[in-house]
C-alpha positions as a Markdown table, in Angstrom:
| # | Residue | x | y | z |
|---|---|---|---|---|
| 1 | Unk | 31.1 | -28.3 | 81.0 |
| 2 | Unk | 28.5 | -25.9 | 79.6 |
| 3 | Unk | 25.6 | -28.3 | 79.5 |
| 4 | Unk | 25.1 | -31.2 | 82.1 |
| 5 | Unk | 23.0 | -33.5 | 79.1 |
| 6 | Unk | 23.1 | -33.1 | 75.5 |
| 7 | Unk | 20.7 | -35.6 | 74.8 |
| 8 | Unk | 18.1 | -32.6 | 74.0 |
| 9 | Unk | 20.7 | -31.3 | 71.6 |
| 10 | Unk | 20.9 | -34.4 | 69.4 |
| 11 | Unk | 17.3 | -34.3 | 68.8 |
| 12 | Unk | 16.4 | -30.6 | 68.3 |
| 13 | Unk | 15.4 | -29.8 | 64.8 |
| 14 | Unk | 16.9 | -27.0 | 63.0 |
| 15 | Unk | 13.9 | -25.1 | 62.9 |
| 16 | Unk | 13.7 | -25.3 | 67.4 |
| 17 | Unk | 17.6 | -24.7 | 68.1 |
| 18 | Unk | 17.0 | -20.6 | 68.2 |
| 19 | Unk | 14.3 | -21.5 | 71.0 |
| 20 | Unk | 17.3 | -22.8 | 73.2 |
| 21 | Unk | 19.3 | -19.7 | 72.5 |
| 22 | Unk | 21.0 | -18.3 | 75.9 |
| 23 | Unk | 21.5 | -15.0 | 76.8 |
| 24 | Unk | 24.9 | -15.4 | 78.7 |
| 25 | Unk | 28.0 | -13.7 | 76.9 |
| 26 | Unk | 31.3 | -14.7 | 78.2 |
| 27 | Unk | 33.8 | -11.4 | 78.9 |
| 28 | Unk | 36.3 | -10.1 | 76.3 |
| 29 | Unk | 39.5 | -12.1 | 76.2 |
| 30 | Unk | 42.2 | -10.5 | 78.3 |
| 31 | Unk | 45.5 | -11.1 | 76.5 |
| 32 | Unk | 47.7 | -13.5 | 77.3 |
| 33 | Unk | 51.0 | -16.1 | 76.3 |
| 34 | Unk | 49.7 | -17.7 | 72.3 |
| 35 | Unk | 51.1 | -20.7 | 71.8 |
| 36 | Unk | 48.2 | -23.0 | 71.1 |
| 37 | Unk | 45.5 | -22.3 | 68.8 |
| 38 | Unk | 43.2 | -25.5 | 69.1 |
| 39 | Unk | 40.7 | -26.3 | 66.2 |
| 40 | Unk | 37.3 | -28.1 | 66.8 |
| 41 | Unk | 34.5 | -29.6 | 65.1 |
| 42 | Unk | 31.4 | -28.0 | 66.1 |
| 43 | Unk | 29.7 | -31.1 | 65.0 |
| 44 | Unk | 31.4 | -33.1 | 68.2 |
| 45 | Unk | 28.9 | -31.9 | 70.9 |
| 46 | Unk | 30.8 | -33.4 | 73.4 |
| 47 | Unk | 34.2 | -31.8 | 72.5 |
| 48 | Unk | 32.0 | -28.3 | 72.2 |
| 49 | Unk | 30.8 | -29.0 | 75.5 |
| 50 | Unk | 34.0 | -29.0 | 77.0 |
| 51 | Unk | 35.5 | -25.8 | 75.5 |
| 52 | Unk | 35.1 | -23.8 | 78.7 |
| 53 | Unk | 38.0 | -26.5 | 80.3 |
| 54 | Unk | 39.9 | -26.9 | 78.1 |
| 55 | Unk | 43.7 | -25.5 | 78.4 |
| 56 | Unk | 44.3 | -24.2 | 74.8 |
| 57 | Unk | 45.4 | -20.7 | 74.6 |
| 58 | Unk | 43.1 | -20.3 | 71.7 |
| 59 | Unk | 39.9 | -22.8 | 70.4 |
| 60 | Unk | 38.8 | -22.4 | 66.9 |
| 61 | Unk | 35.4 | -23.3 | 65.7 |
| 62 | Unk | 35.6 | -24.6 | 62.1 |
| 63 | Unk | 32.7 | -24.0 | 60.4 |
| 64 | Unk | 34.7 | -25.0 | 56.7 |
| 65 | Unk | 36.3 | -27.4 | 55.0 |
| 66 | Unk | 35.9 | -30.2 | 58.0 |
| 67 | Unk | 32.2 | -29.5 | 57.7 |
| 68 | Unk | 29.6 | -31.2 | 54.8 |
| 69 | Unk | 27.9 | -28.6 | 52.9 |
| 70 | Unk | 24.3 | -30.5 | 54.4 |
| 71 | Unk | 25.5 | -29.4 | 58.2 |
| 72 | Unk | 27.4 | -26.3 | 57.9 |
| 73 | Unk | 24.0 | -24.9 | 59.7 |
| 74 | Unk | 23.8 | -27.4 | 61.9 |
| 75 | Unk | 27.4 | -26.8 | 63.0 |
| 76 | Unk | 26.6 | -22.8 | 62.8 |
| 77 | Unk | 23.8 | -23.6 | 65.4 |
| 78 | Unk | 25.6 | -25.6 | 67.2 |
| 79 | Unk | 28.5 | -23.2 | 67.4 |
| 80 | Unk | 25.7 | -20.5 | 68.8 |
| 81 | Unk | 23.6 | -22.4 | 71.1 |
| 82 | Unk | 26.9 | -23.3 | 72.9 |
| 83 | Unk | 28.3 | -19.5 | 73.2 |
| 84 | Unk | 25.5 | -18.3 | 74.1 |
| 85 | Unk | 25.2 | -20.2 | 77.1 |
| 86 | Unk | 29.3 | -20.2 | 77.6 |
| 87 | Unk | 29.7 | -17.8 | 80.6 |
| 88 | Unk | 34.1 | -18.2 | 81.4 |
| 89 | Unk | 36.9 | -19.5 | 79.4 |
| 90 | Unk | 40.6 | -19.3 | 79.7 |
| 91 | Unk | 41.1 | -19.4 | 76.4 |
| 92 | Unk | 40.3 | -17.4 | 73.4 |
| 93 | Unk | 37.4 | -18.0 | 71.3 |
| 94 | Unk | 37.7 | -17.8 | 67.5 |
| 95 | Unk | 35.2 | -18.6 | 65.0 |
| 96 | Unk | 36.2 | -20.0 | 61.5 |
| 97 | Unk | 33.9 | -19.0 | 59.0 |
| 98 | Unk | 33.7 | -20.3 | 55.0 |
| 99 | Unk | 35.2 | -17.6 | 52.7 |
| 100 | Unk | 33.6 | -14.4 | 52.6 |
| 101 | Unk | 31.6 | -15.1 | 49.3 |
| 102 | Unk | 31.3 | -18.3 | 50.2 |
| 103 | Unk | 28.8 | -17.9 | 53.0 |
| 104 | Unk | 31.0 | -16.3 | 55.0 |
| 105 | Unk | 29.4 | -13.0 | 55.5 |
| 106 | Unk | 26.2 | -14.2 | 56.5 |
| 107 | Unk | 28.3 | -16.3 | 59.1 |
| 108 | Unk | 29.4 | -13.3 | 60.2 |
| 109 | Unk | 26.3 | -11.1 | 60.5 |
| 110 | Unk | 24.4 | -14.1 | 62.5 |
| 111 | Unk | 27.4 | -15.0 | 65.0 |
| 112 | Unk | 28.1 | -10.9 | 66.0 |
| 113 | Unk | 26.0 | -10.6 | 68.5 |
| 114 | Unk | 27.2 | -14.5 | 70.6 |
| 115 | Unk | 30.3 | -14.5 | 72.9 |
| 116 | Unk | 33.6 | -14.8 | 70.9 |
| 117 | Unk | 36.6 | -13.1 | 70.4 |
| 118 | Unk | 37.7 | -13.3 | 66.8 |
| 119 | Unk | 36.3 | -13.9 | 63.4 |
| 120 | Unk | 39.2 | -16.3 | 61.3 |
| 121 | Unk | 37.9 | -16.4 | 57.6 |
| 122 | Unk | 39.9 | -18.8 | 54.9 |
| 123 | Unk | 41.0 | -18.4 | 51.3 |
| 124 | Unk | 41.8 | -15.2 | 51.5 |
| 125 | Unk | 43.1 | -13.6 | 48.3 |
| 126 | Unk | 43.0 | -9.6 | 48.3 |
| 127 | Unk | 41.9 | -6.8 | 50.5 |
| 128 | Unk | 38.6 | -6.8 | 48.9 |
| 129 | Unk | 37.9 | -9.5 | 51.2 |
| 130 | Unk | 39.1 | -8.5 | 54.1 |
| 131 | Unk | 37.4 | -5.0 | 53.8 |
| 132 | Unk | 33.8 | -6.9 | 53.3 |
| 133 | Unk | 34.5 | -8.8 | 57.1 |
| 134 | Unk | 35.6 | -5.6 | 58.4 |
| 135 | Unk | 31.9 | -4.3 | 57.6 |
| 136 | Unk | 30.5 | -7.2 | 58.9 |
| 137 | Unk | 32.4 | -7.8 | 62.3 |
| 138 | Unk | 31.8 | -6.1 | 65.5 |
| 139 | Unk | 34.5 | -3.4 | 66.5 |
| 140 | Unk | 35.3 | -5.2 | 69.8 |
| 141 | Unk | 35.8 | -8.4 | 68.2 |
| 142 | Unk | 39.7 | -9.2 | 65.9 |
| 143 | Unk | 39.3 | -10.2 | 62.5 |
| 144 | Unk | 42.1 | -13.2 | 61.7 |
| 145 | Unk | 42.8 | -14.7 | 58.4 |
| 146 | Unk | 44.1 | -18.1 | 56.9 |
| 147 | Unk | 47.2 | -18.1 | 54.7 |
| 148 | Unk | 46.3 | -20.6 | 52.2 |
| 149 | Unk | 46.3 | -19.2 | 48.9 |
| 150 | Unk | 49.4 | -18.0 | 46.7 |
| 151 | Unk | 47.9 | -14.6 | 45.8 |
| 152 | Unk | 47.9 | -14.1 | 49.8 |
| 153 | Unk | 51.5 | -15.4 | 50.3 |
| 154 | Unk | 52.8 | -13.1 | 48.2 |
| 155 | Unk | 51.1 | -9.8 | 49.7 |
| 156 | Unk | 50.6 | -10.8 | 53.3 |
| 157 | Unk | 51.8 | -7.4 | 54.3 |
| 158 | Unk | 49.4 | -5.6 | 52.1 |
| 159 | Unk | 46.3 | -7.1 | 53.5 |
| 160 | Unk | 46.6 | -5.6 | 57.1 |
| 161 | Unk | 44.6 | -2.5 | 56.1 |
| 162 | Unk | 43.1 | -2.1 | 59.3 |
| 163 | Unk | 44.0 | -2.9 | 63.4 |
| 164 | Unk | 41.4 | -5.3 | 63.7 |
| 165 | Unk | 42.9 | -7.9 | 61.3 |
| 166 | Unk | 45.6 | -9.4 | 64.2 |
| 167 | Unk | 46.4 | -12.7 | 63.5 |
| 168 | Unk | 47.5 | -14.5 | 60.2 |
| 169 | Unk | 47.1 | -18.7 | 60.2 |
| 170 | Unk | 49.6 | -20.2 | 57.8 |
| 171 | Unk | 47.7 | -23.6 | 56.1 |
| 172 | Unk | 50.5 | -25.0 | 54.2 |
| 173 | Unk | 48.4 | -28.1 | 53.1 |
| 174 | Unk | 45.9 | -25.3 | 51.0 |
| 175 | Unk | 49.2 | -23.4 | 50.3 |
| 176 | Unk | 50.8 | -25.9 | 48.7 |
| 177 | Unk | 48.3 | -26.9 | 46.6 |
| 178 | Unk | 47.8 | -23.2 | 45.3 |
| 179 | Unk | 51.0 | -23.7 | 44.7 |
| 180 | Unk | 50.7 | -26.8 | 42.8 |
| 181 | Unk | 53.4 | -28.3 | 45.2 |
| 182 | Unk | 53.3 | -32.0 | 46.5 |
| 183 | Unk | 52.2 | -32.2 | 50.1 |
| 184 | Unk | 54.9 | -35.2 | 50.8 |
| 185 | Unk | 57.9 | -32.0 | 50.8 |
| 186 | Unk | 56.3 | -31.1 | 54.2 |
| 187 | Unk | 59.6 | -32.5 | 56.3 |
| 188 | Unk | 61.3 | -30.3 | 58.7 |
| 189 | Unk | 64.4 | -28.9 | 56.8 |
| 190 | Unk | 63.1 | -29.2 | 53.8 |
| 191 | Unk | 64.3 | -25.9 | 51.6 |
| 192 | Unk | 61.2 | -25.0 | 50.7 |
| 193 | Unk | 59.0 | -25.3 | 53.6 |
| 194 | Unk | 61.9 | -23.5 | 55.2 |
| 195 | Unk | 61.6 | -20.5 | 52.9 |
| 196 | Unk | 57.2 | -20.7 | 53.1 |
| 197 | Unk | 57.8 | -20.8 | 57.1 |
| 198 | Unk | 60.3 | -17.9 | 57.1 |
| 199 | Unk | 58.7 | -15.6 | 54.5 |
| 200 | Unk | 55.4 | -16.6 | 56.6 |
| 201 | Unk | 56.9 | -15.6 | 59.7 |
| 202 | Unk | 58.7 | -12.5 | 58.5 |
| 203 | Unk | 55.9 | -11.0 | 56.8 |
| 204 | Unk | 53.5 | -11.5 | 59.6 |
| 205 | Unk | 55.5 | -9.9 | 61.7 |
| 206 | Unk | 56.5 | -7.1 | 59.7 |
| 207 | Unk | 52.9 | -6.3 | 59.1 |
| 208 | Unk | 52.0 | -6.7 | 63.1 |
| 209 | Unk | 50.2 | -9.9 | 62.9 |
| 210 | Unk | 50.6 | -12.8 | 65.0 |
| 211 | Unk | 51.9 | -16.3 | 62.9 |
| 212 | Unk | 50.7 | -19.1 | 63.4 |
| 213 | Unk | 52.1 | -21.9 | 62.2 |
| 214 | Unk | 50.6 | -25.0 | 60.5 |
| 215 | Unk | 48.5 | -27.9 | 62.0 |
| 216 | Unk | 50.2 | -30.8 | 62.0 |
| 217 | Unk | 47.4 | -33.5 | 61.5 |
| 218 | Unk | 48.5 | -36.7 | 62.3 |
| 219 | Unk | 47.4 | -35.9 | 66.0 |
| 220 | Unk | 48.6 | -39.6 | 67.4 |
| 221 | Unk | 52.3 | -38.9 | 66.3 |
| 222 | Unk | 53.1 | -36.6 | 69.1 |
| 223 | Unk | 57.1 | -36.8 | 68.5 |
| 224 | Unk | 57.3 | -35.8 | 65.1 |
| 225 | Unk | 55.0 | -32.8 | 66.1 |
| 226 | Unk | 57.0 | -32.1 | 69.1 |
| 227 | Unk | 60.0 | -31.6 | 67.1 |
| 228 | Unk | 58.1 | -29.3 | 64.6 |
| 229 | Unk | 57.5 | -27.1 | 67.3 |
| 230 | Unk | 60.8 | -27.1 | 69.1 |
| 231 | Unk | 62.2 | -26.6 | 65.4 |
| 232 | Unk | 59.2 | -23.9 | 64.7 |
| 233 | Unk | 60.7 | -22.4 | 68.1 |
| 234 | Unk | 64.0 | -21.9 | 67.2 |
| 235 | Unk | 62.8 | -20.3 | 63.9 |
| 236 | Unk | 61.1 | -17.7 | 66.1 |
| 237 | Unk | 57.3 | -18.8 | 66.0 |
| 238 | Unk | 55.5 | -18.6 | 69.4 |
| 239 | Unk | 52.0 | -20.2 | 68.4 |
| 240 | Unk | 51.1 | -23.7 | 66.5 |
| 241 | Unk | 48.0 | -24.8 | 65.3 |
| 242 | Unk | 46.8 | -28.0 | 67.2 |
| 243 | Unk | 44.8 | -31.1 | 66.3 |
| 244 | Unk | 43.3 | -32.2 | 69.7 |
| 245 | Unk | 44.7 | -31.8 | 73.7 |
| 246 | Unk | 47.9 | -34.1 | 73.3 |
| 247 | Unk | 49.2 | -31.4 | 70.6 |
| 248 | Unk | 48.0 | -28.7 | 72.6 |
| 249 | Unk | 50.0 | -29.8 | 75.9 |
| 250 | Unk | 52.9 | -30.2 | 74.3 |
| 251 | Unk | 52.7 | -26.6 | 72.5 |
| 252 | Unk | 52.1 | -25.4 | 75.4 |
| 253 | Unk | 55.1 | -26.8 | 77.2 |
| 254 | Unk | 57.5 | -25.5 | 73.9 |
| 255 | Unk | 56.4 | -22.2 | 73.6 |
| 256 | Unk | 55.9 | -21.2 | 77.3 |
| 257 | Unk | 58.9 | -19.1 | 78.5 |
| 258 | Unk | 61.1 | -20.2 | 81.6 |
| 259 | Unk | 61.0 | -18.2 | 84.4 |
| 260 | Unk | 64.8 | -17.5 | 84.1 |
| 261 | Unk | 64.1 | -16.2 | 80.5 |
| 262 | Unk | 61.3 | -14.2 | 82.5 |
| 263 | Unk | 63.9 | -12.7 | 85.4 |
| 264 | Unk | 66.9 | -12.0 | 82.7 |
| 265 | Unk | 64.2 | -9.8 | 80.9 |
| 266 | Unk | 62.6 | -8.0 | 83.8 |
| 267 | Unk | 65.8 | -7.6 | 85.0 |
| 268 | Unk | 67.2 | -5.9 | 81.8 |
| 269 | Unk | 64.5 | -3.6 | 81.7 |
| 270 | Unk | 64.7 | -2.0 | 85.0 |
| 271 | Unk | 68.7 | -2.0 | 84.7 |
| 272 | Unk | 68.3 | -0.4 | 81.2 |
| 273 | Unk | 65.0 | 2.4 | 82.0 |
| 274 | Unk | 67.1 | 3.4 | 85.5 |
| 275 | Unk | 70.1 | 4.0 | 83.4 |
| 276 | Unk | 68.9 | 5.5 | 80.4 |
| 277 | Unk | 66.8 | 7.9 | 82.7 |
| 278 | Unk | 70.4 | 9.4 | 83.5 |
| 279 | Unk | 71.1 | 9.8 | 80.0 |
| 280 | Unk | 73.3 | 6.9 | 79.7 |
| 281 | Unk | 72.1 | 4.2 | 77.1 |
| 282 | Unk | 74.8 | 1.6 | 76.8 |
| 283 | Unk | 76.5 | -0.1 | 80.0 |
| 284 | Unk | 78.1 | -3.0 | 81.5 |
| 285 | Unk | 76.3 | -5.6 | 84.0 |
| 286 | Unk | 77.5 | -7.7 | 86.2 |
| 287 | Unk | 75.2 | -10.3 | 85.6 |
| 288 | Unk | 74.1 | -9.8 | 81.8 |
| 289 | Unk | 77.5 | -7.8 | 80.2 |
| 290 | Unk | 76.7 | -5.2 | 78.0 |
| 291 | Unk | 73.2 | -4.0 | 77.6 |
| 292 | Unk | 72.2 | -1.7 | 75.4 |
| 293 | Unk | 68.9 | -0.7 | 73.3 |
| 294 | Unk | 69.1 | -4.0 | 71.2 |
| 295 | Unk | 69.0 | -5.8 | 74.1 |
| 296 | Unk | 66.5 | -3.6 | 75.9 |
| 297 | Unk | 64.1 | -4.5 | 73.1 |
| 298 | Unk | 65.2 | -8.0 | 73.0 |
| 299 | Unk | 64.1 | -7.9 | 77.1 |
| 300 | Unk | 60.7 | -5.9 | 75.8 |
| 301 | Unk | 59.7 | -8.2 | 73.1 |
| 302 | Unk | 60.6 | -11.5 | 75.8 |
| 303 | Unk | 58.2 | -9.5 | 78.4 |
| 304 | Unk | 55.4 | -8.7 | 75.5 |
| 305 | Unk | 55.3 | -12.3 | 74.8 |
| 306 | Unk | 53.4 | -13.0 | 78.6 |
| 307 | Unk | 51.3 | -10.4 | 78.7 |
């Protein structure tokens, strides 16, 4: 826990919270397995409180749509007074502003100097947007972006104008309604949300950025979302968005890679770098068959995946 009582929290004014301010800034992220990106109120105190336990790969602060217009501040103080007293977490810290005219850029400018890892701003439509948070956000921190309009979905690839922009967050439920889609076709194997998740997937990756895929939000049906993510899995996704720490164990336990996986890949690699160091860049195994640079990067991208 950050805090032992939060009972001074609840009754600070708005006006008193900067008087509480730490000073502590919790260390860059090292890099790590993604396969849960958690998102939390910052309105729940208690569930802020515990963000320094908690075993999601990623934690994102939503400072939008899930917030009344009356407490976004609130929930912006909240969100500060809490990282600036966070001093460890395991997992990496991402703050989800409201769109960059929006209020988002002042989010930004106010929440550079606290301890987080990543800026995620919503309802992105063109690079005009994502230049503006570039300006705004520290070097050292990532920029990440929802995926919830069409204009985006279409030129995904085009909007990665810079390194710092990592990570794209698909939000079919936005999507669809850009769209002008029902939300009721969201049913695994359903043609179309095969062809959003694999156009998704395929552009993110083909512009660098990490997918993530949707948040399923019925959080107390943890077998339907248990099959979205084995069947997200087999797509090739290796992150889902997560609704509380039920979804997040169970992403968690889908996405990690067994240890044999692990050993076949490391294995690969040596057999493959002490080979082609002889000049010889195809060869049979005893163990694996044939191994050549197609399955050298297959090895690489399996190892990539834990670092």
């Amino acid at each position: 826990m950050i805090f032992k009582d939060l009972d001074f929290i609840e009754e600070l004014s708005l006006e008193a919270y900067k008087e509480h301010f730490g000073t502590v800034g919790k260390p860059k992220q090292s890099t790590g397995p993604i396969r849960s990106n958690m998102m939390l109120n910052p309105l729940n105190l208690k569930h802020l409180n515990r963000i320094d336990e908690s075993l999601a790969d990623m934690i994102t602060l939503n400072l939008e749509d899930a917030i009344a217009p009356s407490r976004k501040k609130e929930a912006l103080y909240n969100i500060a007074l809490f990282l600036s007293h966070l001093e460890q977490s395991r997992s990496f810290i991402i703050v989800r502003t409201n769109p960059i005219n929006e209020g988002g850029d002042e989010e930004i400018a106010f929440l550079n100097d606290f301890g987080f890892d990543a800026i995620r701003i919503p309802k992105v439509t063109n690079q005009t947007e994502i230049a503006r948070a570039l300006t705004l956000l520290s070097p050292e921190k990532e920029l990440h972006i929802s995926l919830e309009t069409k204009e985006s979905f279409q030129s995904l690839p085009q909007l990665r104008i810079d390194e710092q922009l990592t990570t794209a967050n698909l939000g079919i439920l936005d999507l669809l309604s850009s769209l002008g889609l029902p939300q009721s076709i969201v049913e695994i194997g359903n043609p179309t949300i095969d062809y959003i998740l694999g156009k998704f997937l395929i552009d993110a990756r083909s512009a660098g950025l990490l997918p993530i895929s949707f948040m399923f939000q019925d959080y107390k049906d943890t077998e339907t979302f248990r099959q979205w993510c084995e069947y997200e899995k087999s797509m090739g996704f290796t992150t889902k968005a997560c609704m509380g720490p039920a979804q997040v164990e169970i992403a968690n336990e889908i996405f990690d890679t067994d240890s044999d996986t692990i050993k076949r890949a490391k294995e690969i690699k040596e057999l493959f770098e002490s080979h082609s160091a002889k000049g010889i860049h195809g060869f049979m195994s005893e163990h694996y068959g044939f191994i050549d640079e197609p399955i050298y990067r297959d090895a690489m991208i399996v190892l990539k995946n834990q670092i």
